[in-house]
N, C-alpha and C positions, 0 to 999 in steps of 0.2 A: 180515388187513386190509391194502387196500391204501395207497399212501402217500396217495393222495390221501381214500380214507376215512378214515387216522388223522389226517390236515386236519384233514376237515367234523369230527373227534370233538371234538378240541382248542379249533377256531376254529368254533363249530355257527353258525347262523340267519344265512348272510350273503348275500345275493339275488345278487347277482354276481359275477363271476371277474375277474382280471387282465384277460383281452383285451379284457371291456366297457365298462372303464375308459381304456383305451388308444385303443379306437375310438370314444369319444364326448367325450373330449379332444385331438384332433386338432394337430396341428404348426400355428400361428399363420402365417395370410397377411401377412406384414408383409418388408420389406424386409432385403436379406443383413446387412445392417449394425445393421439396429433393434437397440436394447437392449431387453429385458422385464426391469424391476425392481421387485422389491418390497420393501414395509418390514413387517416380523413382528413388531409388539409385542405382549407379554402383558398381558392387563388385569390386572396383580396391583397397582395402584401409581398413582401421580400418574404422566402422562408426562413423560420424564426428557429435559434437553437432549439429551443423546446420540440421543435415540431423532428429535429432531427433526433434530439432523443428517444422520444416515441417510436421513432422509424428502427433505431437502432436497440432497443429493448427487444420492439415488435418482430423485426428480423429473425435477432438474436431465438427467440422464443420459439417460433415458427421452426426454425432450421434445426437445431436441435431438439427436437419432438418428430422428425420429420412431417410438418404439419406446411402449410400455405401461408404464406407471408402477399397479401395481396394491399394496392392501394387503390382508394379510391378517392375521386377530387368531388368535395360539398361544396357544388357553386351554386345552391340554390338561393343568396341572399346577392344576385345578380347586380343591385345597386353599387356593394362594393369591390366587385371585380377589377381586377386592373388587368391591362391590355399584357397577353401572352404568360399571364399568372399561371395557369397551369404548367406552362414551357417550364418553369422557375423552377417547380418542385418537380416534375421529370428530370429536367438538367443538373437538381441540387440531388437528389438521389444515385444517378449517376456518377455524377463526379465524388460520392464519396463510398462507392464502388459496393451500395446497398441494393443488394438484386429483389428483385421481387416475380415471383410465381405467374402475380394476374393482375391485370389494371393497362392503364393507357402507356403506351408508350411516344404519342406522341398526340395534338388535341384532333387527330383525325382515326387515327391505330391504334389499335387495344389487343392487350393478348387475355386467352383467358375465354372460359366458357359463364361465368356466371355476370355478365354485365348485361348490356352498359356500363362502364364503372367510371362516370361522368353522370353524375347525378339528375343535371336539369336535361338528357337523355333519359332520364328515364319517366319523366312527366306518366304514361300512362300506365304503368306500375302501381304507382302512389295512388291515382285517382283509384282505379279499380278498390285498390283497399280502404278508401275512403266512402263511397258508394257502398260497401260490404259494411260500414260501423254505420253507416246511415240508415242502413236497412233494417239492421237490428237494434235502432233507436240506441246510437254510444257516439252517436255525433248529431251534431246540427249545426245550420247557418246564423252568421250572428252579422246584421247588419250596421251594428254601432261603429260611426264615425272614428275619426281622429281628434275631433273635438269632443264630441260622447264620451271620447276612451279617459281623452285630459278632465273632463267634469267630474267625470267617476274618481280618477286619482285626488280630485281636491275634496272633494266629497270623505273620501275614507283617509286621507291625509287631517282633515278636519275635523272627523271623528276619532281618529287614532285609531280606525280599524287598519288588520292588513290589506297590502296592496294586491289588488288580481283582479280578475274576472269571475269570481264564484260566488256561491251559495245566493243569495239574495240581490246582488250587485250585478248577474248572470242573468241579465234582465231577459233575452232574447232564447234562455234555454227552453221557457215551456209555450213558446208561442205556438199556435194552434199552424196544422199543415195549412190548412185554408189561409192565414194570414201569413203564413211564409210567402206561397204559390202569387197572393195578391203583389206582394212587397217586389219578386224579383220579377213578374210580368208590369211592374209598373218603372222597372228600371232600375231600382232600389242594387246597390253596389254590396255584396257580402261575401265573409270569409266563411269557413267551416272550421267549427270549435270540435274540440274532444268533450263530450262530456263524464266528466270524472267520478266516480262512483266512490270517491274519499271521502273521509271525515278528516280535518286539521287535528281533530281533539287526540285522534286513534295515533300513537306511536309504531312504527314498522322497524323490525330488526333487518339492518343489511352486512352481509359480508363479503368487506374489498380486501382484496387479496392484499393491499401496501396497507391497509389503516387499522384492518381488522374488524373487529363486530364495533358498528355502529346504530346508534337509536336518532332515529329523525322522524320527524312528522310527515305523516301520511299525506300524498298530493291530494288537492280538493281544488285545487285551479280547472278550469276550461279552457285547456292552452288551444291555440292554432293551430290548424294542423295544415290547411292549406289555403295559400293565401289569395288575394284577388288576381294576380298575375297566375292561376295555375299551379304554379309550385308548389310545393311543401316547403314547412320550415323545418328548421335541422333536429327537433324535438323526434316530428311525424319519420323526416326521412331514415334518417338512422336505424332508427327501431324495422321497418321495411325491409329495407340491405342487409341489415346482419341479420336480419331473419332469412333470407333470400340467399343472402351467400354463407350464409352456414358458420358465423364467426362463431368462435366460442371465446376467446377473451379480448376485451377491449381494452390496451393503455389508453391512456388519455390524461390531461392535465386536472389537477382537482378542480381547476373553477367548474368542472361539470360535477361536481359530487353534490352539489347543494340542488342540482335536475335530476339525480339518479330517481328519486322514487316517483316523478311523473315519466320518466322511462319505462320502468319495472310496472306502471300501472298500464302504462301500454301496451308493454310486451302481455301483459297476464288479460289484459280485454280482447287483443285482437285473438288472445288463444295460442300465443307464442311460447318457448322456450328463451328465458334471458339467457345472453352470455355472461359469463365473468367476468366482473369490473376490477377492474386495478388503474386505481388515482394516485399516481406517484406525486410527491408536495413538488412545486415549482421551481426551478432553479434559483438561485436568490443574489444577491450583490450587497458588499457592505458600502454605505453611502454615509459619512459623519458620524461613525458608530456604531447605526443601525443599520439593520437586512431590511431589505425591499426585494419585492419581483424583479427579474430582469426584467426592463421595460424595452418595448419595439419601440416608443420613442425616445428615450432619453440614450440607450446602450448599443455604441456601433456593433460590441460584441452582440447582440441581441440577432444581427443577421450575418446570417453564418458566409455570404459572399465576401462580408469581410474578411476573411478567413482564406478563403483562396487569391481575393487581391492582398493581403497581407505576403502570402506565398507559404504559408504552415502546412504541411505535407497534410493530404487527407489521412492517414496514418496516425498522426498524430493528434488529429480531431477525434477518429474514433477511439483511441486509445485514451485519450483524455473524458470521453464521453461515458463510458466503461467503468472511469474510476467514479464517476457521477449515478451512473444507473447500479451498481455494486458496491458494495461497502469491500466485500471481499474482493475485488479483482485486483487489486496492487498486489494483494500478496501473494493469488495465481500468477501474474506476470512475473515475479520474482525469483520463484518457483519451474515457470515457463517461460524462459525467456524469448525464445526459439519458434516455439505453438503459433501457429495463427491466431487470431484473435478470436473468431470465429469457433474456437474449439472450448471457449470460455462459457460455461451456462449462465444466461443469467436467472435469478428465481429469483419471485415475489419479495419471498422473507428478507434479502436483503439491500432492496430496492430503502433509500429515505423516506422518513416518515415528517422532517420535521424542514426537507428540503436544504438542498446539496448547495454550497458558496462557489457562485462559480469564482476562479480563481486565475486570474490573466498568466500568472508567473509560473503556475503550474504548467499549465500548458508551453507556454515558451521551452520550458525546460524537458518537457516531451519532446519539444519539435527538436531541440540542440541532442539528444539523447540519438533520435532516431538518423537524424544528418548527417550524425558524426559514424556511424554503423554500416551504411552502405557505401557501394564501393565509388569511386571519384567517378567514374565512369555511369554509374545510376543516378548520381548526383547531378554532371552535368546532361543526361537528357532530361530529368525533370527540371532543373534549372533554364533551360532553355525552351520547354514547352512551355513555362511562366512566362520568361520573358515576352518570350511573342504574343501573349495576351494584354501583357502590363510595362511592359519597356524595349518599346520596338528600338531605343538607341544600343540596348547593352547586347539584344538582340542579335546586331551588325557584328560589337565585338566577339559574340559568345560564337559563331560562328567563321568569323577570317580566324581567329586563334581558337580553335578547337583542343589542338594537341595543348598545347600551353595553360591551356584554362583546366582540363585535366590534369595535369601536373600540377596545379595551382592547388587544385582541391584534395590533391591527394597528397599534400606536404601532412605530415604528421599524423596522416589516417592509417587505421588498423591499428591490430594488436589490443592490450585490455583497455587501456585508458588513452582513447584515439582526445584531439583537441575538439572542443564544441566551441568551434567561434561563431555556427551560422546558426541564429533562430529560427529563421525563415530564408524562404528563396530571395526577397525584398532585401537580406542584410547581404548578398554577398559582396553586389559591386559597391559600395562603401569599404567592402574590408578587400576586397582585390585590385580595384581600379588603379592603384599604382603599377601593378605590371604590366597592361598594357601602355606601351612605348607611345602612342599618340593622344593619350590624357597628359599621360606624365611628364612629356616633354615642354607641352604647353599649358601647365600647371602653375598657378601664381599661388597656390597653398605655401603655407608657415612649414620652415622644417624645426623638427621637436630633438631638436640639440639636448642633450640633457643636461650633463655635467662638464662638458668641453663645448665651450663656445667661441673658441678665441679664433677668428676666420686663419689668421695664421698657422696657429695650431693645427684645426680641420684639414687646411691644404697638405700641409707636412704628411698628415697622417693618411690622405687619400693616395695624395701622390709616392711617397713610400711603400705602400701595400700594392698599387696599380703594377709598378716598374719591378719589385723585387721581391715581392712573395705571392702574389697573387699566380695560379695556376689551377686553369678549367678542368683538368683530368685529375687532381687531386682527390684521392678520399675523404671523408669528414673530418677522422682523424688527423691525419698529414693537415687538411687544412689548419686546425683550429691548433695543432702545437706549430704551424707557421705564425698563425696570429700572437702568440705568447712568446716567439723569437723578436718578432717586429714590437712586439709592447715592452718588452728589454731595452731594444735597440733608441726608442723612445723615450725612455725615462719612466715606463710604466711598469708597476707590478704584477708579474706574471703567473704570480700564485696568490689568491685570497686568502689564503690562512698568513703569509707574511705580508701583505698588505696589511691586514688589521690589526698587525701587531706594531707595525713599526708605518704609520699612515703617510706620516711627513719627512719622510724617504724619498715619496714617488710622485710623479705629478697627477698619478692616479695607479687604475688596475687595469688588469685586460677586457675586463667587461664593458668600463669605460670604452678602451679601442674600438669592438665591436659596433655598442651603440653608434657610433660616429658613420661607422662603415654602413649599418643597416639602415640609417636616419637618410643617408644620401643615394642610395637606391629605391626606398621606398617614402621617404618624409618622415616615416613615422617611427617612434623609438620603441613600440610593442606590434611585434609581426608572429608569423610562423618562425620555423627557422632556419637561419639565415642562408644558412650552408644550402638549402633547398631553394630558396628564393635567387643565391647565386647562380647556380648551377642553370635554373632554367631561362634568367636574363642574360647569360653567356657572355663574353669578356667584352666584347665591341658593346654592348648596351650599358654594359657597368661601365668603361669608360668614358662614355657619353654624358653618363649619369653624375660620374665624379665633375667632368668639364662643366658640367650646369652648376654642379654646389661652388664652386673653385671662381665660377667669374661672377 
């Protein structure tokens, strides 16, 4: 038999060879400099910050190089797949408004000439080039069990040798073709290994574009490359694709830096070109002192749909995300404040080396930055596309008071220093819910009386301002030197520089009045302002309002 018949025996029913695959994936017409990058999530999971960083570096990278920004989904470890996991990272891509060139757009549509870009799709890809290292004796079948595989680990666990599959523990690398051919015609269940042409002893110089020159020992593992189901494992596949689709730099998370050199030995067996690696350090959380990984389980922030059910603008994720992948970008956004975001480069050099804290309050303070900037009118359609995903009650209100809820959101916006009272879309019906007229009617909330609590008192001063100064066509001005006539007329002091000279004078100040006034239109003694919140509950709802505090 020859080697390339003990192939087709091993690797049978695979319609094409290596050079087919070569000639119908072609070298990309794109310019000497373009980057091709992609982002490789597995549908096993929620998608993870991390993986959104990736995307947004890899973007980032792509687009300014005019180069391809493509995805592709690794489901080849199909056990832990969850049901519409791909839909997750198309939908989470999208919704944070990160385009991509080539890849699926949905788990049936793909755009893009270089796919499949759906991995366990591309099953006879993989074989072909599996068959082709077979051929040229740089693979073999390796029939060791799962109990085999455990024996061997205590074995070299008990020796205090390392843990693998190699050199002498690599029991199935030299077995004769004749006892292979016996083993799988008698039924015998087997993977196909790489076999590694390393020394552990030999040191290999690598350089990643975020770590710089690194010295790690040489692979001498006989990894898997494809497993008893057919597939590849994500070692084998990898290496394939970006050879195929022509990547030239990979982001990715460091826990792949400690596989880089059985990559780089694969790439350099099969006769490939590697791309550039860049392992940026992992996002990290301080936990009782110390930094840990964000973790997928212990960190809601760890999945980013927290984030759109929070209601934090996608704007403000990337822009937070930005300050994470750039050491420099705060100070372009300071500099730019205007620029899309998109016009920001990101480079390697100042990518973390020793990994970014993610920071909850930062972010927050992005999203009140950015809230506070667009106009009331921007604000309530994306306020209202939330809603309908995540509070179909406020939903109702955002909708019968359309005009009103805009006005709501546009009290004290614009100009340099607009108010940031909304972190997110989630905070706003908590800080507005008082103006609509059918919460707050049938409200049994606490009013936050401040420093005038005497219900007598209160009435006096309701009923005075309702009957004899109050007027809806009033300016701001007019109004608020009417409120400093009525704090007179009261026994209040109507100027704070002679209140605080002479205190026990007065039964208070005009500020005092106000609160009283604001606390019974809206409960609470810290609003917008006041003059703005009147103006748009108009005199018939403000007197209603006083009639509620009064009985």
């Amino acid at each position: 038999m020859t080697r390339k018949e003990y192939a087709d025996f091993l690797v049978p029913n695979v319609e094409h060879d290596r050079e087919y695959y070569e000639s119908k994936y072609p070298e990309r017409n794109l310019e000497s400099d373009a980057k091709v990058v992609r982002i490789g999530p597995s549908p096993t999971g929620f998608v993870h910050f991390g993986t959104l960083f990736q995307a947004m570096a890899g973007h980032n990278l792509a687009k300014n190089s005019s180069g391809i920004f493509y995805v592709r989904i690794e489901d080849t470890d199909q056990k832990r797949e969850v049901e519409n996991g791909t839909k997750q990272i198309i939908d989470a891509l999208n919704d944070y408004g990160i385009e991509y060139n080539e890849g699926p757009i949905s788990e049936e549509e793909e755009k893009g000439t270089y796919g499949p870009y759906i991995q366990s799709k591309r099953g006879d890809i993989y074989k072909a080039y599996v068959k082709d290292l077979i051929e040229k004796d740089l693979a073999y079948p390796s029939f060791a069990t799962e109990k085999d595989l455990e024996e061997l680990r205590s074995q070299q666990e008990a020796s205090k040798s390392r843990l693998g599959y190699y050199g002498r523990f690599a029991t199935d690398r030299n077995l004769s073709m004749e006892t292979v051919i016996e083993k799988v015609k008698s039924g015998e269940k087997y993977v196909i290994r790489f076999r590694s042409p390393g020394n552990f002893e030999n040191k290999i110089i690598i350089e990643d574009l975020v770590k710089g020159r690194i010295e790690m020992p040489e692979n001498d593992i006989d990894h898997v490359i494809l497993k008893g189901d057919g597939l590849p494992t994500y070692h084998f596949a990898h290496v394939i694709d970006d050879h195929l689709m022509h990547t030239t730099h990979v982001v990715r998370g460091d826990e792949w830096l400690s596989s880089l050199p059985v990559h780089l030995q694969m790439f350099s067996s099969l006769g490939f070109t590697a791309p550039f690696y860049a392992h940026p350090s992992p996002i990290m959380k301080e936990e009782n002192g110390k930094k840990r990984k964000l973790s997928k389980r212990k960190d809601t922030e760890a999945n980013i749909a927290e984030f759109k059910k929070l209601g934090i603008p996608k704007e403000a994720v990337k822009e937070y995300l930005l300050t994470l992948i750039n050491s420099n970008f705060e100070e372009w956004k300071d500099k730019n404040p205007e620029k899309d975001l998109d016009e920001f480069k990101v480079t390697f050099k100042k990518m973390n080396i020793s990994g970014s804290l993610f920071d909850m309050e930062k972010l927050i303070n992005i999203s009140k930055n950015i809230l506070a900037h667009i106009t009331a009118e921007e604000f309530y359609d994306q306020l209202l596309d939330w809603a309908e995903n995540y509070d179909k009650e406020f939903t109702v209100l955002l909708k019968e008071h359309k005009k009103e809820t805009i006005a709501i959101l546009n009290i004290e916006r614009g100009g340099e220093k607009p108010r940031k009272d909304y972190s997110a879309y989630s905070d706003v019906y908590k800080n507005i819910w008082y103006m609509y007229d059918e919460k707050f009617m049938v409200s049994k909330e606490e009013y936050e009386f401040d420093k005038i609590t005497d219900p007598k008192e209160i009435k006096d001063i309701l009923i005075t301002y309702i009957t004899k100064y109050y007027d809806e066509k009033d300016g701001q001005d007019v109004w608020f030197s009417k409120i400093k006539v009525m704090a007179e007329e009261l026994g209040y002091a109507s100027n704070m520089k002679e209140y605080k000279q002479n205190p026990d004078n007065f039964k208070g100040n005009v500020a005092d009045i106000s609160t009283v006034i604001r606390v019974a239109v809206t409960s609470k003694k810290q609003t917008p302002n006041l003059y703005d919140i009147l103006k748009i509950l108009g005199t018939k709802k403000i007197e209603e309002r006083f009639q509620k505090v009064i009985k």
